[in-house]
Phi, psi and omega in degrees: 000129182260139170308146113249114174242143136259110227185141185283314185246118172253124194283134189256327196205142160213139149255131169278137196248159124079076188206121006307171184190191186246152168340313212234008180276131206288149169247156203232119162237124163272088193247140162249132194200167203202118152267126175268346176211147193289172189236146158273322175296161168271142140317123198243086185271152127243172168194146218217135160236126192259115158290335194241125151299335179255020192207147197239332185282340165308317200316201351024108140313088177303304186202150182215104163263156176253123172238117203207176342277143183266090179292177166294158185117150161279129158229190205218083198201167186272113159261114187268081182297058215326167160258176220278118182305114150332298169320300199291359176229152173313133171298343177279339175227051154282322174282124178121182193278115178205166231234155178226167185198114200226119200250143150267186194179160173197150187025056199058353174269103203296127182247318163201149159237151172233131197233135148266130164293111167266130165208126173249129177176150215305140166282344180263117218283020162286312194302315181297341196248352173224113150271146204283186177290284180269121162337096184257101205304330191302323189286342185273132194255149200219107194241083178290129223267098175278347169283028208205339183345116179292150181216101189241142170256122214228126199289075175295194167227080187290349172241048180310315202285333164289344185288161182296320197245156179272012192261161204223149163270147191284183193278117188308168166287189212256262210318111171277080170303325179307334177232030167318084170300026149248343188225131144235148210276306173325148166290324171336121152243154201342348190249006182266153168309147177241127170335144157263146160284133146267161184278000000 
């Protein structure tokens, strides 16, 4: 899926690799990004998987890597993940619609996310039309909607040491509420295309 930013680091591409894939398979982003000015600091990826839309304490960290040092110039590299401990989410909402969330930062200050729509469910369509009582993860097939992306952008001081003022744009909130795969505000339902956000 391709990015248009304007920015000192502008996400140029992410591919999702080796997707559809099974639950329990590591997730692979193939990311491109392009700095128009050098950075002293490193880059900060994460990826977040929301066990709950209504409980926050569900999320997950997947992988949180530092990418550095960032001169002028493209780049180019594989964020590899585990996937999200099965133990740690509800059994009611393992099966269903849910959000992956893959944020950048610099000097702690998150500049843009991107969200994705997850749906996990059996590949085998007996199991999908009597689904068992207990959740059997090995069999859940994992489907990222990667053409769809949500994409929101948050306005930083990539040069604090150049502001005039000690003042900072404050910090985005933690919770994405904005790509709640259950209340989404939109007529759209999860499986529809999504809008990109300007701040």
């Amino acid at each position: 899926m391709i990015f248009e930013t304007m920015s000192t680091v502008n996400i140029a591409n992410v591919t999702v690799l080796d997707n559809p894939a099974p639950f329990l398979s590591p997730f692979q982003f193939e990311i491109s990004y392009e700095c128009v000015t050098p950075l002293k600091d490193d880059l900060e990826w994460k990826l977040i998987y929301v066990g709950s839309a209504e409980d926050e304490t569900y999320d997950q960290l997947l992988e949180s890597v530092l990418v550095g040092p960032v001169n002028v110039g493209n780049y180019r590299f594989v964020l590899q993940a585990d996937p999200p401990d099965p133990s740690k989410i509800r059994e009611e909402d393992i099966i269903g619609v849910t959000v992956l969330l893959l944020t950048c930062s610099y000097l702690g200050q998150e500049f843009v996310r991107v969200g994705y729509y997850v749906n996990n469910d059996y590949g085998d369509e007996q199991l999908r039309e009597e689904p068992p009582q207990k959740v059997l993860i090995d069999t859940v097939q994992r489907n990222i909607l990667s053409d769809k992306p949500r994409v929101t952008k948050f306005p930083i001081n990539f040069h604090p040491e150049h502001a005039e003022s000690g003042e900072e744009p404050p910090p985005p909130p933690h919770h994405p509420a904005e790509v709640d795969p259950h209340q989404d505000d939109s007529s759209s339902p999860p499986d529809h295309p999504l809008d990109n956000q300007e701040p």
